[in-house]
C-alpha beads as a LAMMPS data file, in Angstrom:
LAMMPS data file: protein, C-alpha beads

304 atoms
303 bonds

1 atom types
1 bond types

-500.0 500.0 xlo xhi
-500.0 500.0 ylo yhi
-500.0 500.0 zlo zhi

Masses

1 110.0

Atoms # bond

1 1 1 86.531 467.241 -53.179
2 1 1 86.332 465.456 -49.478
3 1 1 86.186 462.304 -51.873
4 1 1 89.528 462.846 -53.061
5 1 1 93.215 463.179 -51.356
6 1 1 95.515 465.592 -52.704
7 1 1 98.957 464.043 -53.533
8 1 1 100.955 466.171 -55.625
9 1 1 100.810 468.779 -59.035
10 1 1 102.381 466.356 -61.751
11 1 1 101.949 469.145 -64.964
12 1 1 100.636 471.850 -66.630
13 1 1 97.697 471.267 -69.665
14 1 1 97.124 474.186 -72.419
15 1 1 94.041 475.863 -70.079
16 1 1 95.202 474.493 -66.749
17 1 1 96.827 472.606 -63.907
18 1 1 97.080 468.624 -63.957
19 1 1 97.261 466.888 -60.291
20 1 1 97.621 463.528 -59.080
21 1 1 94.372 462.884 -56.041
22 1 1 93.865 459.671 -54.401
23 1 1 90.236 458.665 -54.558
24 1 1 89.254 457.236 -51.721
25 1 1 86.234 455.385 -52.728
26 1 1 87.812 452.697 -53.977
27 1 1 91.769 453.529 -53.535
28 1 1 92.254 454.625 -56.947
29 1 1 94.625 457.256 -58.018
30 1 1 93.112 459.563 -60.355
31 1 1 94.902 463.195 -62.379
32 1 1 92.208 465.980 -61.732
33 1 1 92.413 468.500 -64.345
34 1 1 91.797 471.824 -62.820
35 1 1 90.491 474.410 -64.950
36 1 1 89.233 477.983 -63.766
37 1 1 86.653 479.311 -65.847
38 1 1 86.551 483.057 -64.431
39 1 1 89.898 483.836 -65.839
40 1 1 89.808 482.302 -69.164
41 1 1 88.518 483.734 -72.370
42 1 1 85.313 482.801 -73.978
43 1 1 87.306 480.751 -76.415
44 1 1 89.172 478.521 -73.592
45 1 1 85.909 477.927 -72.111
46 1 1 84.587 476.145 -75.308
47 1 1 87.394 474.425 -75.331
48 1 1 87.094 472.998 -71.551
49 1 1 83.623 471.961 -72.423
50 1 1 84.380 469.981 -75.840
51 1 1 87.215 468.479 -73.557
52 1 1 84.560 467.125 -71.181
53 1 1 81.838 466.525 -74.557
54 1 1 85.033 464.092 -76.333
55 1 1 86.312 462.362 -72.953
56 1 1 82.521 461.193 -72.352
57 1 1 81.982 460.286 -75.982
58 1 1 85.311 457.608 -75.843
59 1 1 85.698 454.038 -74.232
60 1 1 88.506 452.507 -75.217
61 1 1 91.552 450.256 -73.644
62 1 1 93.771 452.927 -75.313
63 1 1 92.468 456.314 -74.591
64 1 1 92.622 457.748 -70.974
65 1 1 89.167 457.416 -69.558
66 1 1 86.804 459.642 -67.714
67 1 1 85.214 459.307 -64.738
68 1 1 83.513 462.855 -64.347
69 1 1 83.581 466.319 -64.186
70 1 1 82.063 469.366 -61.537
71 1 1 82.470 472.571 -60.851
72 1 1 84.020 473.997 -57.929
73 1 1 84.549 477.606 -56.764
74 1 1 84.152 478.457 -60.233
75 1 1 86.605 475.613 -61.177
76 1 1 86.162 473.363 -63.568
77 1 1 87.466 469.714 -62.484
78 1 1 87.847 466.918 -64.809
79 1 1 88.604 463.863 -62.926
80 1 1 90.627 461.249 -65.893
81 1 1 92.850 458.018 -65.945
82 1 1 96.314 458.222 -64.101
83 1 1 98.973 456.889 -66.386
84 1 1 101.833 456.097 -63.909
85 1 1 104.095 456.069 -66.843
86 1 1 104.483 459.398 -67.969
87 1 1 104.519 460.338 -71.248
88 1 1 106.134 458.951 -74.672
89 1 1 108.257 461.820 -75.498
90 1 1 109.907 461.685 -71.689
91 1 1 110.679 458.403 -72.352
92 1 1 112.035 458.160 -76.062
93 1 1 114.284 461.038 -74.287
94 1 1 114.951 459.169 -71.390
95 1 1 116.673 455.820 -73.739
96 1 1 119.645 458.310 -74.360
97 1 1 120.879 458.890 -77.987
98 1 1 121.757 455.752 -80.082
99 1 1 119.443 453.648 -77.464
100 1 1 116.623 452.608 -80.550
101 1 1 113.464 450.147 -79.554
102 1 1 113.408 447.077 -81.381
103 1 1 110.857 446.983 -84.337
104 1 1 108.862 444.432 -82.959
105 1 1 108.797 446.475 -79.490
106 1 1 108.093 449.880 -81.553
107 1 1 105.159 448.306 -83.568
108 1 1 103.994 446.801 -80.220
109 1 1 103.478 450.219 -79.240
110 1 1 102.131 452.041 -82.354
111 1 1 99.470 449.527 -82.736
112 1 1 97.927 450.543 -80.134
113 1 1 98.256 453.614 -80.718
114 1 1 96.320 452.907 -84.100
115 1 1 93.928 450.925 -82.484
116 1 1 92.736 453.927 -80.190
117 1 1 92.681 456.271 -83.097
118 1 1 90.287 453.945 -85.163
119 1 1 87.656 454.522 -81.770
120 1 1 88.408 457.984 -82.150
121 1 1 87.734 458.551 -85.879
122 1 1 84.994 455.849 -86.009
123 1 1 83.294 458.156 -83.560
124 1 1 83.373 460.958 -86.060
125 1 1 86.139 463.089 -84.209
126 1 1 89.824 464.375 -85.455
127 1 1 92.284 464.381 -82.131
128 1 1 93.956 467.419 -84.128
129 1 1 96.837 467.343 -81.679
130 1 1 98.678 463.527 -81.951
131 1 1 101.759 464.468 -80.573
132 1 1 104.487 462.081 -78.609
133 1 1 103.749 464.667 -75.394
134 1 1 99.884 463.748 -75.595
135 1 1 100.938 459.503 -75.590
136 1 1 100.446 458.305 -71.930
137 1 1 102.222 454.899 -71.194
138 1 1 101.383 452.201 -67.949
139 1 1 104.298 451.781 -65.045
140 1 1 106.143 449.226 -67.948
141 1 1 105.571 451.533 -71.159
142 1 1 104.233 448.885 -72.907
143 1 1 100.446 450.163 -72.740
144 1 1 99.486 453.410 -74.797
145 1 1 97.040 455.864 -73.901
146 1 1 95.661 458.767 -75.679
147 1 1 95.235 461.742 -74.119
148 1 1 94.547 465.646 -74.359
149 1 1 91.409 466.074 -76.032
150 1 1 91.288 470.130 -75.548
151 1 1 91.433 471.154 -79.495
152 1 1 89.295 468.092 -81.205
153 1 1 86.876 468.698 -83.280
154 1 1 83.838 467.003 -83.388
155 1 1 82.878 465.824 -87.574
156 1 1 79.335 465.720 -89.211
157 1 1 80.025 462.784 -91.795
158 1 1 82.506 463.495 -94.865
159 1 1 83.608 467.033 -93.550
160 1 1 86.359 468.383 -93.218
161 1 1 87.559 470.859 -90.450
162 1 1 89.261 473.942 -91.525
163 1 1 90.713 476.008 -88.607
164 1 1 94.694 475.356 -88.342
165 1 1 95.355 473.767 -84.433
166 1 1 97.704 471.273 -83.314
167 1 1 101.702 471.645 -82.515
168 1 1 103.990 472.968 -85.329
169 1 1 106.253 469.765 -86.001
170 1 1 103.404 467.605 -86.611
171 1 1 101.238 469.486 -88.720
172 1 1 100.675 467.764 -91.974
173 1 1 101.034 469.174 -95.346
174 1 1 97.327 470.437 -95.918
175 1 1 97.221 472.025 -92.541
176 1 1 100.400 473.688 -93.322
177 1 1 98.841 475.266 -97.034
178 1 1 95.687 476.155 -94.836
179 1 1 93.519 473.266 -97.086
180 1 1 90.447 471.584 -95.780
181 1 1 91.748 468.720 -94.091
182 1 1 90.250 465.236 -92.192
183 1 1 91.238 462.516 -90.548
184 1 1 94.113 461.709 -92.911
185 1 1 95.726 464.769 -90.811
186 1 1 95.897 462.353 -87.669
187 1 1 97.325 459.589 -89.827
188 1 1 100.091 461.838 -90.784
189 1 1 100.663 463.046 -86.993
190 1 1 100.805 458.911 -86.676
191 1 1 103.720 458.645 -88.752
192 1 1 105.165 461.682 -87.419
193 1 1 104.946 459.851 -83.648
194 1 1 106.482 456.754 -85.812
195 1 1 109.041 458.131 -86.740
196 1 1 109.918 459.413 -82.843
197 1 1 109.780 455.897 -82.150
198 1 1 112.277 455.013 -84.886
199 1 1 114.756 457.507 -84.545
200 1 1 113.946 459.045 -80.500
201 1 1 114.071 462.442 -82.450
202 1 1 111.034 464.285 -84.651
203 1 1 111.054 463.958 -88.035
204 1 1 110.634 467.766 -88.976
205 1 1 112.624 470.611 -86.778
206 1 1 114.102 473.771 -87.841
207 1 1 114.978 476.992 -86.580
208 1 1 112.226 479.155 -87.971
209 1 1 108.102 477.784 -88.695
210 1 1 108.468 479.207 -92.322
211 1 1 111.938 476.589 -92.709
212 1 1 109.513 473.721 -90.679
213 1 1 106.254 474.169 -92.542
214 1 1 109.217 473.777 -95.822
215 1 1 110.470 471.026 -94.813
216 1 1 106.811 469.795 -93.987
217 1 1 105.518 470.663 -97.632
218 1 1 108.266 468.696 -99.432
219 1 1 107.925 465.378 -96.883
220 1 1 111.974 465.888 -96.433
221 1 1 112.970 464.125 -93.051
222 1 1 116.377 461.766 -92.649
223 1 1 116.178 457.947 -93.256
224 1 1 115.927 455.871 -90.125
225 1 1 118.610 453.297 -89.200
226 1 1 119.526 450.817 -91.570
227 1 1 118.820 448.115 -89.174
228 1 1 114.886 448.555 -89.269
229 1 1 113.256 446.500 -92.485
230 1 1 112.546 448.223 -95.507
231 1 1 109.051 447.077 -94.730
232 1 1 109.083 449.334 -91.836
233 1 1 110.877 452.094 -94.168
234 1 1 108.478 451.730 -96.711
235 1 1 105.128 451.942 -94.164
236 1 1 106.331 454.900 -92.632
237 1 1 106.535 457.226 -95.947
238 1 1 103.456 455.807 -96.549
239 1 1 102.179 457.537 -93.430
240 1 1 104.477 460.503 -94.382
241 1 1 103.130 461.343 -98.287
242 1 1 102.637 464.715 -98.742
243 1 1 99.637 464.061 -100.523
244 1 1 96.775 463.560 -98.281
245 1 1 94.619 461.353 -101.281
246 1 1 97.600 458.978 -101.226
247 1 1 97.736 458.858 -97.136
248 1 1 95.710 455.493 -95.479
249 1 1 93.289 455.844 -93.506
250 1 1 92.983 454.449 -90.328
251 1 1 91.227 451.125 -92.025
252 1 1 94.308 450.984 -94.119
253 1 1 96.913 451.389 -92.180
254 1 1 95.588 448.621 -89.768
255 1 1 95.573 446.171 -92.817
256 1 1 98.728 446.465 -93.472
257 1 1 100.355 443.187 -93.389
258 1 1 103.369 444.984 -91.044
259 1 1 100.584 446.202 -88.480
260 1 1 98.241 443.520 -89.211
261 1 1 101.121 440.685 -87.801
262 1 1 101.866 442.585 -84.786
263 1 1 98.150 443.492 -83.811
264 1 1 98.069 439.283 -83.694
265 1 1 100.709 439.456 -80.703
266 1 1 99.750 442.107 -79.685
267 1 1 96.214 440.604 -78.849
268 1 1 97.737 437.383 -77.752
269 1 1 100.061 439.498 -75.487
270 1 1 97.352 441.042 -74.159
271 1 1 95.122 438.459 -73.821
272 1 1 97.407 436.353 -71.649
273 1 1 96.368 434.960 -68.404
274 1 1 98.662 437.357 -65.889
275 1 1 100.504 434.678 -64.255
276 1 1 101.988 433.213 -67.457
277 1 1 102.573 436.351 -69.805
278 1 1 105.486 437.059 -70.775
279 1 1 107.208 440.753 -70.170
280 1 1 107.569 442.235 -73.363
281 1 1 111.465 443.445 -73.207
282 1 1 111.549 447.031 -74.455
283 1 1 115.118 446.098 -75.797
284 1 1 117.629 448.330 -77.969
285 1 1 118.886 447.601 -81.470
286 1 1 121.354 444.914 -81.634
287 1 1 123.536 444.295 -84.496
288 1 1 121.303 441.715 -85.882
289 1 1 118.830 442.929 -88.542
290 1 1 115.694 443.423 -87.441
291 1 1 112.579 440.767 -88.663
292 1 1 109.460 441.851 -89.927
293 1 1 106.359 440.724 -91.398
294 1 1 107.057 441.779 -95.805
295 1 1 105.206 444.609 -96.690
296 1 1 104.309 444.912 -100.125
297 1 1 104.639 448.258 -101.501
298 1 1 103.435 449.851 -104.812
299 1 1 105.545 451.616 -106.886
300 1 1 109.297 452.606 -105.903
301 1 1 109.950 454.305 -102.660
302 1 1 111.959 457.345 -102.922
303 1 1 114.644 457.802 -100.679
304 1 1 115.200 461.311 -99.043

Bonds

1 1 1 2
2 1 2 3
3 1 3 4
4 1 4 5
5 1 5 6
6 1 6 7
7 1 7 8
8 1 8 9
9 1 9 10
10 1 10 11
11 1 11 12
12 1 12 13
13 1 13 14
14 1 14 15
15 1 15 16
16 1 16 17
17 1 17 18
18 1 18 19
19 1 19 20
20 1 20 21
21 1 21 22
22 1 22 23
23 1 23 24
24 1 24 25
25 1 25 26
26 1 26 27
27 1 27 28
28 1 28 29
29 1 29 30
30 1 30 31
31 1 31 32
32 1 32 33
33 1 33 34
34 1 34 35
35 1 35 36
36 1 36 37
37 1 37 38
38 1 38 39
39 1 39 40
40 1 40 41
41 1 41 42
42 1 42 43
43 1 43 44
44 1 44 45
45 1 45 46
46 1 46 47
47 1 47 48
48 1 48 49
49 1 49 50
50 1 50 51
51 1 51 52
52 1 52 53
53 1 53 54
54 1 54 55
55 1 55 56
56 1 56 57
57 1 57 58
58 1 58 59
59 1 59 60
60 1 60 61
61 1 61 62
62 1 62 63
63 1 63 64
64 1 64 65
65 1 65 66
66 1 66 67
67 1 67 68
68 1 68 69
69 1 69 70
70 1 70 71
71 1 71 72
72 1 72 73
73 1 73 74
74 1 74 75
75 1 75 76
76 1 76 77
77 1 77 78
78 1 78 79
79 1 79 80
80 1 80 81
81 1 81 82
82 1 82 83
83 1 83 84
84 1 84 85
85 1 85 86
86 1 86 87
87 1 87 88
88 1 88 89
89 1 89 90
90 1 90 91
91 1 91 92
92 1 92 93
93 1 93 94
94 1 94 95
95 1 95 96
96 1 96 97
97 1 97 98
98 1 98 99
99 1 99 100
100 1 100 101
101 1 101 102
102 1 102 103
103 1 103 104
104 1 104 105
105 1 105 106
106 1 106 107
107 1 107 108
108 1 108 109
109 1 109 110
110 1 110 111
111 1 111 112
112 1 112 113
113 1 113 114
114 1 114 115
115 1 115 116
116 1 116 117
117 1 117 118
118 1 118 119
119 1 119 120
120 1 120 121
121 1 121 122
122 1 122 123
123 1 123 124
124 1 124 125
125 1 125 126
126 1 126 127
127 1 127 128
128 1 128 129
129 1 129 130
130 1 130 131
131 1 131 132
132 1 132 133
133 1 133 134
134 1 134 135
135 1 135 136
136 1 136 137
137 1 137 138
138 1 138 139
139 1 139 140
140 1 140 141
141 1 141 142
142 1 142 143
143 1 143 144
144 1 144 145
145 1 145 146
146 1 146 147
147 1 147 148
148 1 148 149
149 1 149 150
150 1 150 151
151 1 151 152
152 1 152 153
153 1 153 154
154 1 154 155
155 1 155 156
156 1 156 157
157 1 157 158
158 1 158 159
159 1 159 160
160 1 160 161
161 1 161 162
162 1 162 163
163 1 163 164
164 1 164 165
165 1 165 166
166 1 166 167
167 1 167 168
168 1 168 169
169 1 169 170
170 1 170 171
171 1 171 172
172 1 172 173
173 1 173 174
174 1 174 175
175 1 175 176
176 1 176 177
177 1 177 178
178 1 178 179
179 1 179 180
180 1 180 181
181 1 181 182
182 1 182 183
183 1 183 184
184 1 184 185
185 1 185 186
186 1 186 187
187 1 187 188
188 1 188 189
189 1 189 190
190 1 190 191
191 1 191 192
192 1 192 193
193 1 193 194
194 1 194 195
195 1 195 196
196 1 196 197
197 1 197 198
198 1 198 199
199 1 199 200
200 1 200 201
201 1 201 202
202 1 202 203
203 1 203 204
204 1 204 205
205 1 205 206
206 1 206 207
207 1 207 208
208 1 208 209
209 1 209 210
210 1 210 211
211 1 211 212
212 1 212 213
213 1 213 214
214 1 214 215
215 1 215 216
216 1 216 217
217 1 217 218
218 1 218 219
219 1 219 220
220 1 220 221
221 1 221 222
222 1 222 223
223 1 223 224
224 1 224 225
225 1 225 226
226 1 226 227
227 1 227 228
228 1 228 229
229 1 229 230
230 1 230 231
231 1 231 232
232 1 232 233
233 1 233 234
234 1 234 235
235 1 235 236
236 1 236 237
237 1 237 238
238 1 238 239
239 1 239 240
240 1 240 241
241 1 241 242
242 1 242 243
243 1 243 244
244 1 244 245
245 1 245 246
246 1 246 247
247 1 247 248
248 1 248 249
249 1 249 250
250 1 250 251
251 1 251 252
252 1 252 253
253 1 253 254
254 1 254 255
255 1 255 256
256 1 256 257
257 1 257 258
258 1 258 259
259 1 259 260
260 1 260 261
261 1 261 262
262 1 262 263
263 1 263 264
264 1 264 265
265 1 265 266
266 1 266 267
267 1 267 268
268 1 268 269
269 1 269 270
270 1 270 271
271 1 271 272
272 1 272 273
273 1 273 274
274 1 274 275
275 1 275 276
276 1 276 277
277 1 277 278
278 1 278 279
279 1 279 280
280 1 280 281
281 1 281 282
282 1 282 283
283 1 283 284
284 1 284 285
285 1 285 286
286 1 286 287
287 1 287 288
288 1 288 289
289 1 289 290
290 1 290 291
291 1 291 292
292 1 292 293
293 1 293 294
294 1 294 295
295 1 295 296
296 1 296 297
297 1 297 298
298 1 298 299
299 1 299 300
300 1 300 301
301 1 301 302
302 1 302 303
303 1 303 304
């Protein structure tokens, strides 16, 4: 560790402590997850080591990177991307009630979001655990990160994992029946973060899990706010259908002409020389209706 300066705990993973070191090689701050092996089970052990086995397996502008990991006084130290911007669900919270993103601004987001989900699946693994708490944002919260890799599962080709991980109000509909399930359970976790985005609250809550994995099962959640585009409406119970056979894949859902438009500025955005991009305002709803690339839809859209 004399490579690294100690600046202060910033959080608390499933299986250990998260802190923010400065390295001083190259005056980079880095989050060290710390991780000691002696007092976990056998279990939590396997699951420190596929951490490490998935964050050396991804590269990818959208998914926290790693740099290493050692062991230490019987510690195991995973050494990862700091995102200065905490994480999506602090700051959908931190808008206040009523304060909604523009659609252009929450699609700006989600796409990459997407994007770093297509590395992940192409590279045979589920995340299992796409929650808004697990989205890492940049200083400006207009870059996404994946993170928290601790219950993925690595895929042969075509199967399906069966165990039943992940948090409780984003479990899809197949993991809630205890079905065989794939990656179309991360594309429904997508349009569960979607939704977050939409309406800064989760689509399925309730007192008790029997009442959430109902609500889950019958794809009820409340309409967003009549001043998104029925495009938008429309692609997000797309993400949402209960049945997993009628759910996109990751292919699919990036071309869909609503994604598709905004992955165009987004890589434009992006792309930009620094010294003539523009800021992309992370605005609130006005009382204009919002614009949107049309989505076509098949069949009739049933309201809940």
């Amino acid at each position: 560790m004399e490579n690294y300066k100690l600046v202060q705990a910033i959080g608390r993973g499933a299986y250990g402590n998260v802190y923010l070191y400065w390295r001083l090689e190259d005056n980079r701050p880095v989050v060290i997850k710390k991780l000691p092996m002696e007092s976990i089970s056998e279990e939590e052990c396997e699951l420190t080591k596929n951490e490490v086995r998935v964050l050396s397996m991804l590269q990818h502008p959208n998914i926290i990177e790693y740099f290493d990991n050692y062991l230490e006084n019987n510690t195991m130290m995973i050494v990862m991307e700091y995102a200065p911007g905490g994480n999506l669900y602090d700051y959908l919270r931190s808008r206040g009630e009523g304060n909604l993103l523009q659609e252009e601004d929450v699609l700006h987001l989600f796409c990459q979001l997407v994007l770093g989900m297509q590395h992940i699946h192409n590279s045979n693994i589920l995340h299992r655990d796409i929650k808004s708490n697990n989205i890492l944002l940049d200083r400006s919260h207009r870059i996404v990160k994946i993170g928290d890799f601790g219950i993925s599962k690595i895929l042969s080709s075509k199967s399906k994992a069966l165990s039943v991980v992940g948090t409780p109000c984003y479990l899809s509909p197949e993991l809630c029946q205890e079905r065989p399930y794939n990656q179309k359970s991360d594309v429904w976790a997508l349009g569960c973060v979607l939704y977050e985005m939409l309406t800064l609250r989760r689509a399925f809550e309730a007192e008790t899990l029997p009442a959430l994995i109902m609500k889950i099962m019958r794809g009820i959640f409340a309409p967003i706010h009549p001043h998104y585009s029925q495009e938008m409406r429309n692609f997000l119970h797309l993400l949402l259908h209960v049945d997993a056979a009628q759910r996109p894949s990751i292919a699919q859902v990036l071309a869909q002409p609503l994604v598709f438009s905004s992955l165009l500025r987004l890589h434009a955005d992006l792309g930009m020389i620094h010294c003539a991009s523009r800021p992309l305002r992370l605005s609130s709803v006005g009382s204009e209706r919002l614009r949107s690339p049309k989505l076509p839809v098949k069949g009739q859209v049933k309201e809940r």
